[in-house]
N, C-alpha and C positions, 0 to 999 in steps of 0.2 A: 789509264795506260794499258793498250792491248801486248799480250806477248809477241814479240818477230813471227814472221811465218819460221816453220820446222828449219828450214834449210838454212836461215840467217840467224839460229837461235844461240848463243854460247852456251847458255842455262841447261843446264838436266840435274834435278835433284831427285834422288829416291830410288834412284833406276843404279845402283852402283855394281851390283851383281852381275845383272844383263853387260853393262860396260864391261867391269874385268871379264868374262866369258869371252867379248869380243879381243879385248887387248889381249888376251894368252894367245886366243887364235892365231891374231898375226902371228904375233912371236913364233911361236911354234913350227910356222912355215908351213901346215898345214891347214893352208884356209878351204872350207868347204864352198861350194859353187855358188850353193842356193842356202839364204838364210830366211826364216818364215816369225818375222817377229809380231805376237799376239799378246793379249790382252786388256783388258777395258778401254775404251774412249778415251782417249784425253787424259793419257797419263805418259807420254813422251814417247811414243814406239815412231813417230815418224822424226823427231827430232835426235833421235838415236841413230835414225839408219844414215841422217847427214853428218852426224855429227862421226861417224862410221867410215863414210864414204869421202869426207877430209882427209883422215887419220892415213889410210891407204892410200891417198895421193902425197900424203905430208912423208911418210914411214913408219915404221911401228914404234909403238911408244914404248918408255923405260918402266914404265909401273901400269899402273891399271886404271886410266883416265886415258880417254881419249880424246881431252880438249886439247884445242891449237888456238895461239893468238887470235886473238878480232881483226889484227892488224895484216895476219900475214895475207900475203897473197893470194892462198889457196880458199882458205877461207873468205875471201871479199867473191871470189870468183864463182866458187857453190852456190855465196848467198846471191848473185844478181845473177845463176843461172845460166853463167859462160863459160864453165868449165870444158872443155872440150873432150873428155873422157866419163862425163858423169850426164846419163838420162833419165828425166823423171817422165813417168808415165800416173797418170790419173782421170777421175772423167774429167770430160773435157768440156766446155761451156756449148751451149748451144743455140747458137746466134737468135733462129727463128722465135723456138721458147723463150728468149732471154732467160735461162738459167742453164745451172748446169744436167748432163745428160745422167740418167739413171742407170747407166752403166760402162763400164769399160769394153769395148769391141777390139774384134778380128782384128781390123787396121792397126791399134795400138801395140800391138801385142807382136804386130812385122815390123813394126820400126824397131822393137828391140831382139828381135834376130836379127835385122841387119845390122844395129849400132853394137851388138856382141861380137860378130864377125869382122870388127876395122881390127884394123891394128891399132893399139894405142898410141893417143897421139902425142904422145908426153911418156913412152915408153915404159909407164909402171901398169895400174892394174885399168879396166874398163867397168864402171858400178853402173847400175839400175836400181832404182828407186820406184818400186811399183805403190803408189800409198792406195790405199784400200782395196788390196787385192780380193777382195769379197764382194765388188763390184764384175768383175769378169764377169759376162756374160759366157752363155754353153760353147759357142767357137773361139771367143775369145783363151777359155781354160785350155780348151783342147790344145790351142796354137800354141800355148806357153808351158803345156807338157813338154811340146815337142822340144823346146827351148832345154827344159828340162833335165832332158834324156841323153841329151851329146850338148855338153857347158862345154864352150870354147877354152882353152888356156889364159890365163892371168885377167878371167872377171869375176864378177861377182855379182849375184841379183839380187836383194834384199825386198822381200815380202812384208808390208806393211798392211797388218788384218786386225780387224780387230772381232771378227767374226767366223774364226779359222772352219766353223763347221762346215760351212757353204762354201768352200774350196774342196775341188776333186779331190777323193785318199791319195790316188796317184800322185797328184803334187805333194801334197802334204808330207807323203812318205820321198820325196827326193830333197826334202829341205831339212835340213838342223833346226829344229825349231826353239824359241827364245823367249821365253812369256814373259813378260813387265806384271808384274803388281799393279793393287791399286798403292796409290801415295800415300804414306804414312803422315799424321795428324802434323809434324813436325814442318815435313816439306810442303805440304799444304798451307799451313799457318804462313813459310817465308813466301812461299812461291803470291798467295792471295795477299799479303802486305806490299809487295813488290808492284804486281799489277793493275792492284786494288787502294791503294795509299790513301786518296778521299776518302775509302768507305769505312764506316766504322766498326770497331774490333770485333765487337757483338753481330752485326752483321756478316761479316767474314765468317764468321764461326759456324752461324747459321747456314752459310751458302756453303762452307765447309761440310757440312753436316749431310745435308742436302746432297752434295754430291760426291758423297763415299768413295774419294780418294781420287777422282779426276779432274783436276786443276782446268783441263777444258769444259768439262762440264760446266763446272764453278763458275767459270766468265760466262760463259751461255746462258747460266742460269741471273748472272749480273745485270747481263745486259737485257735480257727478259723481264727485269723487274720478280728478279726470281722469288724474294722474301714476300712482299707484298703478294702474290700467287700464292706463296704456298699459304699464308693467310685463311686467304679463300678455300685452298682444297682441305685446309684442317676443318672449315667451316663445314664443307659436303660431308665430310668422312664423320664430323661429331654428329650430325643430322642423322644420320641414318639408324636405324633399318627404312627409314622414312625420310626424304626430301620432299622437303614440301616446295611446291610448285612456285611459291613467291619468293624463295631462296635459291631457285635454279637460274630465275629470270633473271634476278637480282644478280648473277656469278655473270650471266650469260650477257648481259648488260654492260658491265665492266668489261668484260674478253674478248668480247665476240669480235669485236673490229679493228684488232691489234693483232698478228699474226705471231710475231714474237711472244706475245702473251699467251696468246692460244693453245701453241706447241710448248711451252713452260707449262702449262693448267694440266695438261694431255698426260706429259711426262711424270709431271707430278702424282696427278693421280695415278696411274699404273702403276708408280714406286713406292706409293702408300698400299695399295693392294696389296700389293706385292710382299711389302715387308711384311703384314698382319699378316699374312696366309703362311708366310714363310715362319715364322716363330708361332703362331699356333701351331704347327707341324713339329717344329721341334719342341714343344712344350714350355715355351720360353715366353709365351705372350702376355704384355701389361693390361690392365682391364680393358682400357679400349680397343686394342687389339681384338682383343676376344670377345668381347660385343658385337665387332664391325664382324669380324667372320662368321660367327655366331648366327647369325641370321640366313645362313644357309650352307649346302656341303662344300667340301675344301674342295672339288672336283668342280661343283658349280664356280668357284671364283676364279678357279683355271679359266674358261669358257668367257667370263667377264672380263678379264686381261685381253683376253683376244679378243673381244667383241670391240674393246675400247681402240686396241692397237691397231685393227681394222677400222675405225671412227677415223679414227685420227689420220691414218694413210692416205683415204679415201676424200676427207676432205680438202685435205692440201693440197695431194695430186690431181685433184678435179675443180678446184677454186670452189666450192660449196661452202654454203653458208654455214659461217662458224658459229654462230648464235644458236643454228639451229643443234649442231652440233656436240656443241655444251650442254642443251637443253635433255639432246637424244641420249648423254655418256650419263647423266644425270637420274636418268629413267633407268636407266641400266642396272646402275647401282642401286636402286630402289626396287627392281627385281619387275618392274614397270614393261 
C-alpha cells in the first residue's frame, strides 16, 4: 500500500510541534506571508503545507491539529487539485525527456504572481504550494524574491525545501521558517505498518533503521528492494580496506540493470560512509567503523562521498552504464 500524494494525505504523525506553531498562527490573526518549511526528505513537510492550506480555506482550528474531514468538501477539492484559491507549483514533467525537469523556472514562478494578485475566489485566504523550493533555478529565485518583497493581502506562500541551503539568504530571511524533524522510532513503526502491512516486522524495522526517520525514504528504500541492497553494501563495507575484484562484479552483476536498485546500492553506500566517518569523529565508533575509516584520513573520506555522489548523478543523468558504475564506486572505496 503506497501513501496518498501530500495534498490527499489525512495522516501526519510526528510533526505535532510544526502543526500547533501553524494552528496558533491562524488564531492569532497574525499570519506571516511566507512560510519556509525545511527538513529532511520524507518526513511530511509537503503534506503539512496541504494539510495547512485546508485549514485556511476551512477556518482556524479550536486546538492545535489542523485536520479536516476526508469527507468535507474542501478537502476532496485540494485533493483532486480544484480548489480554486490554492496553487501548487513544482518541476514540471518534460514531455520530450519523458521525465521530470531538474528545475523549477522563470515561467513558474509568474504564474504565482499572478495567481497571488486575484482576488480570492471564495473570499478567504489565496495559498501556494511551492514543493521543492530548492529546485529554483537563479531567475526563477530572483522572480520569487520579488514575490517576496510586496506579499499581496490575505495569501500565503508556503515553501516546501528540503534543502534550505540552496535557497537565496534573501528569501530565506523573508520567511518564518518551520523545520520538521526526523520521525520518531514510534511514528515510524505506525506510519511503515500502515503502508507496509505484507512486510515483515523485522523488515520494517530494518527499512526503519535504514532510513533514519524518513517514512519516504523507508518506501523508497521498499520498493528498491532496500533490505536485500543493503545486504550487499554491508558486504563492500565488511571487504574493505580491500575489494576484491570478483565481489565487485559479483554486486555489479545483481545491480547493474535495475535502476531502482542501483540508486538504493548508491545511497546506501554514501550513508554507510557517512555514518563511520561521522562517529569516528565523534569518538563514538564500533570496531568496524573504525576499521573501515581507519584505512585512510577523515578528510580523504570527505572526497570519497563526493566522488561517489558525483558517480551516481552522472550516471543517471547520462544513462551510463550502471555496471560499470558499481564497479568504479567500488574501486573507490578501495582507494583504487
Amino acid at each position: 500500500m503506497s501513501p496518498p500524494d501530500p495534498r490527499a494525505n489525512p495522516l501526519l504523525l510526528g510533526q505535532d510541534a510544526a502543526e500547533a506553531t501553524l494552528a496558533e498562527a491562524m488564531r492569532s490573526g497574525r499570519m506571516h506571508h511566507a512560510w519556509l518549511l525545511t527538513g529532511p526528505h520524507g518526513v511530511g513537510k509537503a503534506t503539512l503545507a496541504f494539510r495547512f492550506a485546508r485549514r485556511l480555506f476551512a477556518g482556524a482550528p479550536v486546538g492545535a491539529s489542523l485536520a479536516i474531514d476526508e469527507r468535507d468538501k474542501i478537502f476532496r477539492r485540494v485533493a483532486a487539485g480544484s480548489h480554486a484559491d490554492l496553487l501548487t507549483v513544482e518541476r514540471e514533467w518534460d514531455a520530450k525527456k519523458k521525465k521530470l525537469r531538474g528545475e523549477i523556472v522563470v515561467d513558474d514562478v509568474r504564474r504565482i504572481a499572478e495567481f497571488l494578485h486575484l482576488t480570492p475566489a471564495e473570499g478567504g485566504w489565496r495559498v501556494v504550494v511551492l514543493d521543492g523550493a530548492e529546485d529554483l533555478n537563479r531567475s526563477a529565485a530572483n522572480a520569487l524574491l520579488k514575490v517576496l518583497e510586496e506579499p499581496p493581502p490575505r495569501a500565503v506562500l508556503l515553501l516546501v525545501c528540503s534543502a534550505a541551503g540552496r535557497l537565496l539568504p534573501t528569501i530565506r530571511s523573508r520567511c518564518r521558517r518551520l523545520r520538521l524533524p526526523a520521525l520518531g522510532e514510534d511514528a515510524m513503526s505506525e506510519l511503515l505498518a500502515r503502508y507496509l502491512p505484507e512486510t515483515a516486522e523485522e523488515e520494517r524495522g530494518r527499512l526503519a533503521t535504514m532510513a533514519e526517520g524518513s517514512i519516504g525514504r523507508a518506501l523508497a528504500l521498499a520498493e528498491g528492494g532496500g533490505v536485500a541492497v543493503a545486504d550487499l553494501v554491508g558486504k563492500v563495507l565488511d571487504a574493505l580496506p580491500d575489494v576484491s575484484a570478483a565481489r565487485a562484479h559479483e554486486v555489479a552483476d545483481v545491480l547493474g540493470r535495475d535502476e531502482e536498485a542501483f540508486s538504493t546500492f548508491m545511497e546506501l553506500l554514501r550513508a554507510g560512509v557517512a555514518a563511520s566517518v561521522r562517529e569516528v569523529a565523534r569518538g563514538r565508533a564500533d570496531p568496524d567503523q573504525a576499521r573501515l575509516v581507519g584505512t585512510r584520513p577523515l578528510a580523504a573520506w570527505v572526497d570519497v562521498w563526493h566522488a561517489l555522489s558525483h558517480l551516481q548523478y552522472e550516471t543517471e543523468a547520462f544513462h551510463l552504464d550502471k555496471r560499470q558504475a558499481i564497479l568504479a564506486g567500488c574501486a573507490l572505496l578501495a582507494g583504487r
